[in-house]
N, C-alpha and C positions, 0 to 999 in steps of 0.2 A: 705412393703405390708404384711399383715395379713396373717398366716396360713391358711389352709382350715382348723384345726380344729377348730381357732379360729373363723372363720365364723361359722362354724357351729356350735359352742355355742354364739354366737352373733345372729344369725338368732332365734336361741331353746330360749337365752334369751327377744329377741320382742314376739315371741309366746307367751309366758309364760303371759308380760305385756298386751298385748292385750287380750289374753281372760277374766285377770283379770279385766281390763278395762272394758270390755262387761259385765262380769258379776255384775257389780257394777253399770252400767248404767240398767241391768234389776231389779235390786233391786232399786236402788234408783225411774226408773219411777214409778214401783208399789206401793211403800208409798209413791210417793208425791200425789198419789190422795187422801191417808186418809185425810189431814185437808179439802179440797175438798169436803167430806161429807157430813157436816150440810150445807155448805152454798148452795151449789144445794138442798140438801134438802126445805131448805128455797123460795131458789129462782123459782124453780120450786113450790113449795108449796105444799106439798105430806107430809101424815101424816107417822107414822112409818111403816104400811105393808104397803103402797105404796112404800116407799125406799127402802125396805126387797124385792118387787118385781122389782123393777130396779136394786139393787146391783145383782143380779141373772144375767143382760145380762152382768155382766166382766167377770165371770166366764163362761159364756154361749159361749162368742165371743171364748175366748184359746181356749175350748175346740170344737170349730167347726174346729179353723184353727188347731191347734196341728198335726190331723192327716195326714194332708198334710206337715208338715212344714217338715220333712225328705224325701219326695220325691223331694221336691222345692233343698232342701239341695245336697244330693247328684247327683241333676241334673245339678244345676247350684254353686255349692259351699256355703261355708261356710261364704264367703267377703261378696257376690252378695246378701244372704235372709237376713244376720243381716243388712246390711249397708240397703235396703228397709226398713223392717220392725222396724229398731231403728229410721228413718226419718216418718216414719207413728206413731209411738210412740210418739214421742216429737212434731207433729203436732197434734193430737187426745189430747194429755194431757191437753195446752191451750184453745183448744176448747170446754174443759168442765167446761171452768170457766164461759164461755159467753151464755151456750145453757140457756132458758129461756121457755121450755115446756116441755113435757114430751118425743114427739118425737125426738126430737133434743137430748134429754138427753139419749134415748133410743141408737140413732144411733150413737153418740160419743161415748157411755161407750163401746159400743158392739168392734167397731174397734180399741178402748182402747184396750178391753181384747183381740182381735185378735192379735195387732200388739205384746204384750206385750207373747201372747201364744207361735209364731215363735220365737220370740227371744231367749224363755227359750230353746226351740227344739233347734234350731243350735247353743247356743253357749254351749252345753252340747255335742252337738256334733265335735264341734270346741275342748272342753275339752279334749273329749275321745281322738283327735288322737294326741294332743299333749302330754298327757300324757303315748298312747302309745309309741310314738318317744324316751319321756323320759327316759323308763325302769323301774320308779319306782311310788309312788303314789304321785298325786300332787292332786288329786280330792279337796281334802279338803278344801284347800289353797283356789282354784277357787271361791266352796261355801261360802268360809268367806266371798269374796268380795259382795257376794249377800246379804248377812245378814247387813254386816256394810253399802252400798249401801239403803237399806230398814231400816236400825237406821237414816241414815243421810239424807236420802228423807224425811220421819216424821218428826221429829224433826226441821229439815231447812226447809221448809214448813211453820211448824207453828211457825216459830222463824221470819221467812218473813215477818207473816198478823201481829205477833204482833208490829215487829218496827214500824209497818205501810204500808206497801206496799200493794197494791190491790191483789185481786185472780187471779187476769189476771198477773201481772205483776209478782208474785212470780210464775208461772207456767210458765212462756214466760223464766226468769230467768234459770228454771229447765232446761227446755227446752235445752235453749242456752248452759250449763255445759256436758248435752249427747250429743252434738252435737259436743263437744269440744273433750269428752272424743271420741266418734266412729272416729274422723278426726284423733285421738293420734293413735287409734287402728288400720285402716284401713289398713296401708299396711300390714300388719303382720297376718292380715287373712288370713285363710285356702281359694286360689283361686280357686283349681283345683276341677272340677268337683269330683265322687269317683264313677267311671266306675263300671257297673253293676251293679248299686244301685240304681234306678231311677224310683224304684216303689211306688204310691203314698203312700199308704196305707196297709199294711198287718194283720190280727188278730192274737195277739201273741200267741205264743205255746212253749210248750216246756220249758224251763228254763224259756226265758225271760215273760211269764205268770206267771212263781210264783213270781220273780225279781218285775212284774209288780204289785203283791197282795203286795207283801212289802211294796211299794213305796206307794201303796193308804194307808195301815193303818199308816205308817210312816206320811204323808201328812195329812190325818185322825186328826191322835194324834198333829200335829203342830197346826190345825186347830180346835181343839177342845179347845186346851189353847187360842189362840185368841181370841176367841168367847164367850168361855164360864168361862173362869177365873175369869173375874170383876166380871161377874153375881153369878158365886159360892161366891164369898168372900165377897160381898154385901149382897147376900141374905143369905149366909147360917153362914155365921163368923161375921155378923154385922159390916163390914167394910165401911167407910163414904164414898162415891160414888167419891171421890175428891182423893181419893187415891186407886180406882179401879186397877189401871193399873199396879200398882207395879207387880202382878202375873204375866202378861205378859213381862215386863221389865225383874221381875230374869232370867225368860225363855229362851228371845231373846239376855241376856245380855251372860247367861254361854252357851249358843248354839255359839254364835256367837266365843268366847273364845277357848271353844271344836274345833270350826274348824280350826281355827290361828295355834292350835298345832296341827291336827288333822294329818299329812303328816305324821311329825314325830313318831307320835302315832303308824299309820298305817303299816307304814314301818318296826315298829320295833315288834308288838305285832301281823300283819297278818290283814287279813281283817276279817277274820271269828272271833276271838277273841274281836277285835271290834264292831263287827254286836251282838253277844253274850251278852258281859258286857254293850253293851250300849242301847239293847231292856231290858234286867233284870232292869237297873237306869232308866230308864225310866218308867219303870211298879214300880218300887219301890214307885217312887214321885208318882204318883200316890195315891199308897195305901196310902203313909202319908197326903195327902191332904184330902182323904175319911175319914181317922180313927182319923184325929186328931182334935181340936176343937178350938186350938190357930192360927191364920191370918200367926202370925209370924213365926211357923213352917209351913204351908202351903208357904208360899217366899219359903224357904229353897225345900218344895216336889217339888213345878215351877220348880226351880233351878235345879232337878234334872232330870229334865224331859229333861229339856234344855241341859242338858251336856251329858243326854244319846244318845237322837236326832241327836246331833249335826255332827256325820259323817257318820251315818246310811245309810243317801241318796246317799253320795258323793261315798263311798264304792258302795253302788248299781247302779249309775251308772257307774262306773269305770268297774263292772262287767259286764253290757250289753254289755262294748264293747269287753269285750274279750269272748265274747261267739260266736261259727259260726254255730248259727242255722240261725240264719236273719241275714242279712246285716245290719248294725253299724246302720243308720240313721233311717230305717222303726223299727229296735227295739226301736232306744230310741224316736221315735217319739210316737208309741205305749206304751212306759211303761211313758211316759209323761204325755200323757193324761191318761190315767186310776189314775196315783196319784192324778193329778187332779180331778180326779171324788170324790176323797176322803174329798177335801178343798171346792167341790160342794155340796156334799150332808154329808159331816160332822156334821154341825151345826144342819141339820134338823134331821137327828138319834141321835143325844145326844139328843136333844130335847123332840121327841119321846118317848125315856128311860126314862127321867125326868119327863116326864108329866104323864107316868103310874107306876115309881115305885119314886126314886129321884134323884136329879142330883152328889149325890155321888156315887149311885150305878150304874148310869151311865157313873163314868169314872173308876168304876171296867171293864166293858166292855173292854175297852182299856190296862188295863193290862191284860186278858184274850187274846188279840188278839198280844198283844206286847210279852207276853210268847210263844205264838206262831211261832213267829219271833227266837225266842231264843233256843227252842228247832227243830226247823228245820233250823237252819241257817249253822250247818258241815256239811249236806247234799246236799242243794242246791247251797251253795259257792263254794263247791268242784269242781261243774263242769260246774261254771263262769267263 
């Protein structure tokens, strides 16, 4: 018979598999709706601001449930909101291959982005307390699995439609793979309620309000490269629309890398040294993307943006949870949404800046706000 220490590194190591599980099943559902895109597009028949006003309810749905999804959490645990909300997820996601009007396209995206908002809340909260149990920083690790989960949703997606497979059929597919991975995960979830913690909603104060300013312009700046990187490097570096995407790929490719080692990183250099060097590389890429005029150093500023990025978040959330102004689940349900607020209304303030001054000096803005981050980050970490 097994030790008890050895269980309880048997027990620490299904934790460990299962959150990352979960977290790769919320990355992968959110990129498999990208190839989904054009063809609702199509099929509903809605020109470009009509889409631009539909993509608005995925982000509209998270950010309604968000604020609740840590009350749900610590009332009923961490098993109970993700095993709902991942089966509401892989049910919504199929259904958006089939809706055929506007409304139907309306109400599937919206419970899209609901089911898909709870998920990110509890299983960041599922993170925090395994990696409090831990003793040391696992954040990072967690976050890789959402990144490589959103490479591998994209990608296998549009790797589906192309052998051939219908949109229904490659999403019904997705579908059945989360459904596989939450059945891998499920005993290993956090069951137990998290006694005196059971308030829906709180407005943050205190530390986790600045924590919370972090995470929007961190979230801000990921979303600003999604969105707006093809478009700089088409329009403004003459790059042929068929190789747009590369800017996002360095991005997603060295963020995602960043966070694979990012544990290791963390544990040995401190969180604040981290939060430090990788808001300064981040604002770096930036400026080389602004001031330079070659496509091909502009890969290289993505690149560095992506590697500054890349454990930013996971560090800040590791911090919410060890602060005791709020209780674990109403902070990170609160500094959740508010990042989000940043991937909502990102695209439309770069835009903004672009359309009255240009779109390079619109992503000086964001190194101005990622300096920011840098020269307050030994005061505010001190006392996460």
């Amino acid at each position: 018979m097994p030790s008890d220490l050895t269980l309880h590194k048997s027990s620490f190591g299904s934790r460990q598999a299962a959150t990352r599980a979960i977290f790769l099943v919320a990355g992968y559902g959110r990129a498999s709706w990208a190839p989904l895109v054009p063809f609702v597009k199509a099929r509903v028949g809605l020109d470009d601001g009509q889409l631009g006003l539909l993509l608005l309810c995925l982000g509209a749905g998270s950010m309604v449930a968000m604020p609740f999804a840590g009350g749900l959490t610590s009332r009923f645990g961490c098993r109970t909101v993700i095993t709902i909300a991942t089966v509401l997820l892989c049910a919504t996601l199929p259904a958006l291959a089939f809706v055929h009007d506007v409304l139907s396209a309306i109400f599937a995206l919206t419970f899209f982005g609901m089911a898909a908002g709870v998920v990110d809340v509890a299983m960041n909260i599922q993170a925090i307390e395994v990696e409090r149990n831990c003793g040391r920083s696992i954040m990072s690790g967690f976050h890789a699995f959402y990144s490589i989960g959103g490479i591998v949703g994209a990608a296998g997606g549009s790797l589906l439609l192309t052998v051939g497979l219908s949109h229904g059929g490659s999403t019904a597919f997705a579908a059945a793979l989360m459904v596989v991975a939450l059945f891998y995960a499920y005993p290993a979830l956090i069951a137990e309620p998290q006694a005196g913690q059971a308030s829906v909603f709180a407005i943050p104060h205190g530390i986790v309000l600045i924590l919370s300013v972090f995470t929007f312009i961190v979230f801000l700046t990921e979303s600003a490269v999604l969105d707006w990187s093809g478009v700089f490097l088409t329009s403004e570096r003459g790059m042929s629309h068929a190789y747009a995407g590369y800017g996002y790929a360095a991005f997603a490719v060295l963020m995602t890398m960043g966070r694979l080692t990012g544990d290791r990183v963390v544990n040995r250099l401190g969180k604040t040294r981290v939060v430090v060097a990788g808001s300064l590389c981040a604002a770096t890429g930036f400026l080389v993307v602004s001031f330079t005029t070659s496509w091909v150093v502009d890969l290289f500023g993505y690149a560095l943006v992506g590697a500054g990025c890349s454990n930013i978040a996971p560090v800040l959330f590791s911090s919410v949870g060890k602060q005791k102004i709020m209780p674990t689940s109403t902070a990170v349900a609160a500094m959740t949404t508010i990042g989000y607020c940043g991937v909502f209304v990102g695209p439309v303030l770069i835009g903004a800046l672009a359309h009255y001054t240009s779109l390079a000096s619109a992503l000086l803005g964001l190194v101005v706000l990622l300096t920011i981050i840098a020269a307050s980050a030994r005061a505010v970490l001190r006392d996460a």
